[in-house]
N, C-alpha and C positions, 0 to 999 in steps of 0.2 A: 829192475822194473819188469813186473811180467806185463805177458799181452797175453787178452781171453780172445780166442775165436769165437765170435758172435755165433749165440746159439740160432736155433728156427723157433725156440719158446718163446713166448714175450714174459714180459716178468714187470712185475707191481712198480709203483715209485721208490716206494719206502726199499723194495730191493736196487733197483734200481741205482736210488743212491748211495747204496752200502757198496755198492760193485763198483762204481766209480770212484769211492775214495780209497778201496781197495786195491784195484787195479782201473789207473787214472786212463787209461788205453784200452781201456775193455769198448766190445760195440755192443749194442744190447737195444732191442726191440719192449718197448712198453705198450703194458695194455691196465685201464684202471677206470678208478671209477670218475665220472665229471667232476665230484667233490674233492678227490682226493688229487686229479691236477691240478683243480682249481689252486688250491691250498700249497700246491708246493711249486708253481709257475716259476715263482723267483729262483727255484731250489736248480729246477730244471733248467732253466737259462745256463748255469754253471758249468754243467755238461752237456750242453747241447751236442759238443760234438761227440759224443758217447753214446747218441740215441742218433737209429737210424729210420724208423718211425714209431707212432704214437698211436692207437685205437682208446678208444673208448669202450668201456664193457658194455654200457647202456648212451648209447648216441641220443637219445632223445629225451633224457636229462643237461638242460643248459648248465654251461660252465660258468661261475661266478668268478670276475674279476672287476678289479677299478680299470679306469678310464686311461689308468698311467702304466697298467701292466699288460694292457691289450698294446699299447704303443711298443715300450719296453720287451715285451716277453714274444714279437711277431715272431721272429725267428723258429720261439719253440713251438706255439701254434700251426705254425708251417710246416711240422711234420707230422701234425695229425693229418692220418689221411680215413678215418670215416667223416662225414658230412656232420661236424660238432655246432653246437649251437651256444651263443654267447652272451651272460647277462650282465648288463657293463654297467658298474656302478662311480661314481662322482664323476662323472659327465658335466665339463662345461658345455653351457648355453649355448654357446657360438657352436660348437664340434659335432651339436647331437644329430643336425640334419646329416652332416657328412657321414655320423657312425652310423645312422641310420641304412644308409646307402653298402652297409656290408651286409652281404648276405646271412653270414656267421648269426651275425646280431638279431637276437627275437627280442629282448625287452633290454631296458637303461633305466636309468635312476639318475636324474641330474640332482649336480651340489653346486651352487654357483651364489653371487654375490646378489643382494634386490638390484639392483642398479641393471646387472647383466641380464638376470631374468627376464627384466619389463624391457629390456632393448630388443630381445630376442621371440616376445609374446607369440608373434604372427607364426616365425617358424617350430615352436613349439606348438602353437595348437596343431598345427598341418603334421606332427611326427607322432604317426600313430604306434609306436616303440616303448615312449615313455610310462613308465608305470607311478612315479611320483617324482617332487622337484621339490629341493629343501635349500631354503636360502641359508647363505654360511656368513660366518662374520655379523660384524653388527646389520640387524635387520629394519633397515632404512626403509621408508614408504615407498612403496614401488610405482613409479610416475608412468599412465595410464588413463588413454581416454575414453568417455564415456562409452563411444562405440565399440575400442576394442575390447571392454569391460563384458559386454554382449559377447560378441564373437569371440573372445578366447573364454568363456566360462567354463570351457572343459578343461584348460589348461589351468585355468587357478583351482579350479576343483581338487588337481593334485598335488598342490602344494600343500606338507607338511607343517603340522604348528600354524602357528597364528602369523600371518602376515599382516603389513600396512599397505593401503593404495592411497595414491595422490591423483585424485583423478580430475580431468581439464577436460573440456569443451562437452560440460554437461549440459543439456536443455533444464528449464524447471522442475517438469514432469521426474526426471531421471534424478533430480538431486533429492527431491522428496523420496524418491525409495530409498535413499541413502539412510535416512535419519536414524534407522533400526539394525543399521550395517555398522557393524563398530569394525570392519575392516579397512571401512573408507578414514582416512587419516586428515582427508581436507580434496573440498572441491573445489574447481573454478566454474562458475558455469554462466552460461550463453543463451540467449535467448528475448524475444521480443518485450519489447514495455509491458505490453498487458498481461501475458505472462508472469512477468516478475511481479508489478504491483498487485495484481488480483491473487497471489500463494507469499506475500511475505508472510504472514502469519505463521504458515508451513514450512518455510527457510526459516523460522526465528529457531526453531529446533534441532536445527546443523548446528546454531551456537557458533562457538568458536572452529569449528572444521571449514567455514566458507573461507576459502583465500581470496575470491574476489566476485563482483559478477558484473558482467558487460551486456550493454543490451546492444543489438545490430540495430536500432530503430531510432530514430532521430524524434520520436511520438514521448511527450511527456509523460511521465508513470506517474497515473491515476491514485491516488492513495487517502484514507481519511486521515483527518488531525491527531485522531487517537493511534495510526497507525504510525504518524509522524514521531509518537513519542515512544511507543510501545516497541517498534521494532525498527526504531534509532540503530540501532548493531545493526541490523543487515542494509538499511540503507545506507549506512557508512561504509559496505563493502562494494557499495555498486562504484564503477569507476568511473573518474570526472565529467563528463562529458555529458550526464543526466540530467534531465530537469524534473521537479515534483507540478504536479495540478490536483490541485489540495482538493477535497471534500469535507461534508459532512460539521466543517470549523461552527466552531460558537463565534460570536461576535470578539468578546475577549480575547480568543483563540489568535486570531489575526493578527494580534499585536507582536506576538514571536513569532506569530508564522513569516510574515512579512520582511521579520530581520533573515528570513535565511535564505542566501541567493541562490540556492536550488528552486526555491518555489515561485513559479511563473505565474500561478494562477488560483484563485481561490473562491471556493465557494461556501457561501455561509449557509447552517440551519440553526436557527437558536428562535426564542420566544419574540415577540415583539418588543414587550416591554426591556429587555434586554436588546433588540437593536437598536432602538431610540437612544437608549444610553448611550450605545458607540458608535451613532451615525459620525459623528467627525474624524474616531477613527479610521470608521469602514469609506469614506470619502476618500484619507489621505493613501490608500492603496492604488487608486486610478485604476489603470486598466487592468491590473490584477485581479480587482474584486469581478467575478463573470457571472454571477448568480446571487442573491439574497431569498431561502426559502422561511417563510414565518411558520414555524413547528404548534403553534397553537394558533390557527386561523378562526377558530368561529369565537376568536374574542377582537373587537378591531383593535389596530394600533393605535393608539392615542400618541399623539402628536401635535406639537404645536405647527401654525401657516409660516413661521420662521423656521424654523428648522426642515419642514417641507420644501421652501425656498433654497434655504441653504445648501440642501442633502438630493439634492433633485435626480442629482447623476447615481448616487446611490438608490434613492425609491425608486427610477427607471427599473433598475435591476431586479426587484423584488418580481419571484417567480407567482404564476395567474393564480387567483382563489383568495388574496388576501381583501382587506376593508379596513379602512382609513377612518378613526374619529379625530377631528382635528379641528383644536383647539385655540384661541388666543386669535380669530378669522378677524379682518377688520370688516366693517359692517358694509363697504360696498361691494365686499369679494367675494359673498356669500353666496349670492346665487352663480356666479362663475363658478365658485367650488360644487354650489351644490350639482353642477352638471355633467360633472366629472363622475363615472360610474361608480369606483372604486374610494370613492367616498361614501360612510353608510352616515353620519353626522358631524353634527359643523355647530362650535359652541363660539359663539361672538366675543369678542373683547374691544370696546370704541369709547369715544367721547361719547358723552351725552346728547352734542349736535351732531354726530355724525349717524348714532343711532334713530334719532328721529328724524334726520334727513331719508332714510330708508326704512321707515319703518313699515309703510306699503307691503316693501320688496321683503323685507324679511317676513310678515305676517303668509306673506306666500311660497315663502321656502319652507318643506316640507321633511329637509332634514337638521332644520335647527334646532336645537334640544334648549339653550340657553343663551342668555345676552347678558352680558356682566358690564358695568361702566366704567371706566379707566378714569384714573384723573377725578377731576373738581364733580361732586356728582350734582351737575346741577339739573334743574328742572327741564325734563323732556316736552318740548315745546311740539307739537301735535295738538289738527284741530278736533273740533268735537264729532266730527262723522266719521276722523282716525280713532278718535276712542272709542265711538261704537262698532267701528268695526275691525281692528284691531285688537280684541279680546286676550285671544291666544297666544299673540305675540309681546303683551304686556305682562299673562302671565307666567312667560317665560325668564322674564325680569330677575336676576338673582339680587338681595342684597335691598338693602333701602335706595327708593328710586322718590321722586316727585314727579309731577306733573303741569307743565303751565297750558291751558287749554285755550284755544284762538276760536273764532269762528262761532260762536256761541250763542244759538237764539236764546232769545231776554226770556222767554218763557220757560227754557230751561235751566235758565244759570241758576237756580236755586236749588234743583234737585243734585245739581252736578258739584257744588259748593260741598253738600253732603258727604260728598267721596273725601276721604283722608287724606288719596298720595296727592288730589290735585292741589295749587296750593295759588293758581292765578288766574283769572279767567275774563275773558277777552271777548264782549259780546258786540256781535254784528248783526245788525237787524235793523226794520225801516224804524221809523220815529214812531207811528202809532205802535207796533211790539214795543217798541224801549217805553213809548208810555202807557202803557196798558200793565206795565210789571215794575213802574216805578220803586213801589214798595221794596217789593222783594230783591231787585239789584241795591236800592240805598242798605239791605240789613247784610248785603255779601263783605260789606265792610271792605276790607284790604285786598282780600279775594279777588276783586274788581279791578282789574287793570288800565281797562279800557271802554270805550261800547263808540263805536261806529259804526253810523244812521247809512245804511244800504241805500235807502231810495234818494236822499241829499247828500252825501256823501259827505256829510259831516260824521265829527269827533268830536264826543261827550268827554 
């Protein structure tokens, strides 16, 4: 075996290693280029002890190596003695702060798992060394919260290829800028009731990427009935603990709304004609129903004085500007309704003695439109100064009506015979009137019911 005396030359790698398989005892001084140690580090490991030092031709080209041969190859590094500078590639996550911390090292390249990545976010944005980060193996969504999403944007900036984020404790605001990020792989996100319910609309477009959302608020989420159905998926992902306070429902509407024990509270707009339909519905909601608005107000509600009655706790409800025409009124209730503001008409439905026990009162309610007679329709018994002056109020009269007339001076029971609806008439007058008009009461025939003498207080 020879032995070379170590010259004062330095000599290339590539000689280098010819001389050492040569003569395995040779000492020998290298000088080369960064690329060309780069590239044979592992080579020179083998002879380390054959090399007494190492130069650089050009020191301010970085040396390229991995992460495993900067560990592995210290030895040979350690006998460079210009100031060489190191570019370390497949860097784990966990190591880069530390490599960061050698001087040697001007840039890194991490290769690491998603999992490791997002565990390590914080100290990779702080490691101003990194030039790029490429997840290795299968690449899982990278679990990541909204705020670290902000402050490491530098650091995901350099991640190679197409990554996933799983990101958790988003606000509303912060999920809706997701919608056009197909990096985001699914959110959870956080935030007050009104918040969430005033942007479902805008979460219905995450789709299937929402993993959940929580509201910090104990406040019901505000939402309309169309929104109940509409963006069903995202209210299905708010978690347990929510309540809905419905809007906007049609009367209909209530009837599913009400089977869902999410919803605490509801408030109606639909037509009138349509909440009359569902007043016994919208009753059996109780405290539920908190509102009733009538979407078409300058038509009034028509309704009957029974279902008024019945429905009272729901008409409370009914929001300011609406007007009541109501219907089927018994004929002494008429002016108590008529003084209720919110009543613009009032259509009568009575006996025939109950209407002409009132008909005074009705001739001076001002919002009765009509008087229908229920039952037997028999003769409205009213005396003849009610006929005269009850005009308007008879001919609000619907339907075939009679008349029996009381009170009758004898001088007029003949012109009053005349009249078609009356059909009995009943004269009170002293004797000389009954006998001054004999004639004309014997031709009233049947008509003539009665005649009672005013000033003897006899009966003809």
């Amino acid at each position: 075996m020879f032995y070379v005396t170590p010259g004062t030359t330095p000599v290339s790698v590539g000689a280098a290693l010819a001389m050492a398989k040569q003569y395995p005892k040779t000492k020998f001084t290298i000088s080369d280029t960064s690329e060309n140690l780069s590239k044979n580090l592992d080579a020179l490991l083998k002879i380390r002890n054959n090399i007494t030092s190492i130069s650089q031709t050009s020191a301010s080209d970085a040396m390229v190596l991995t992460a495993t041969q900067l560990a592995k190859n210290a030895s040979v590094l350690a006998k460079i003695t210009t100031n060489y500078q190191l570019d370390v590639k497949q860097v784990v996550a966990a190591n880069a702060a530390t490599l960061a911390n050698n001087d040697h090292v001007v840039s890194m390249d991490v290769l690491d798992s998603s999992a490791n990545i997002a565990l390590n976010l914080d100290a990779l944005q702080a490691n101003t060394k990194i030039g790029s980060i490429t997840q290795q193996g299968r690449t899982a969504p990278m679990a990541i919260t909204a705020d670290k999403m902000v402050s490491n944007a530098t650091t995901l900036g350099k991640i190679t290829g197409f990554y996933n984020l799983a990101v958790t404790g988003a606000n509303v605001t912060q999920a809706l800028s997701y919608a056009s990020d197909m990096r985001v792989k699914s959110v959870a996100i956080v935030d007050g009731s009104a918040a969430i319910a005033s942007n479902l609309d805008g979460l219905a477009d995450l789709g299937l990427r929402i993993k959940e959302i929580r509201t910090d608020q104990t406040d019901a989420l505000q939402v309309s009935a169309a929104q109940v159905k509409k963006d069903a998926f995202v209210i299905g992902k708010i978690y347990s603990n929510y309540q809905l306070a419905v809007v906007d429902a049609s009367a209909a509407e209530s009837a599913v709304l009400t089977k869902n024990k999410k919803v605490v509270s509801i408030d109606i707009v639909d037509s009138g004609v349509n909440i009359v339909k569902n007043l016994p519905l919208l009753k059996k909601l109780g405290t539920e129903l908190t509102s009733v608005e009538i979407s078409d107000p300058d038509n009034s509600v028509s309704l009957t004085a029974a279902q008024w009655s019945m429905n009272e706790s729901v008409v409370n409800k009914f929001k300011a500007g609406y007007k009541l025409a109501v219907t089927q009124v018994g004929a002494a209730y008429a002016q108590a309704m008529a003084d209720n503001a919110v009543v613009d008409s009032i259509a009568v439905s009575d006996s025939s003695s109950n209407i002409a026990s009132t008909i005074d009162a009705l001739q001076a309610n001002t919002k009765l439109v009509s008087v229908t007679q229920v039952g037997p329709t028999n003769p409205l018994a009213i005396t003849a100064t009610q006929l005269a002056n009850d005009g308007d109020l008879l001919n609000k009269l619907t339907g075939s009506y009679s008349l029996s007339v009381s009170q009758v001076a004898a001088a007029d029971a003949n012109t009053l015979a005349a009249n078609a609806k009356v059909v009995s008439i009943a004269v009170a007058d002293t004797a000389d009137g009954v006998d001054g008009n004999l004639n004309d009461l014997y031709a009233l025939g049947k008509k003539l019911s009665s005649i009672q003498l005013t000033d003897t207080g006899g009966t003809i």
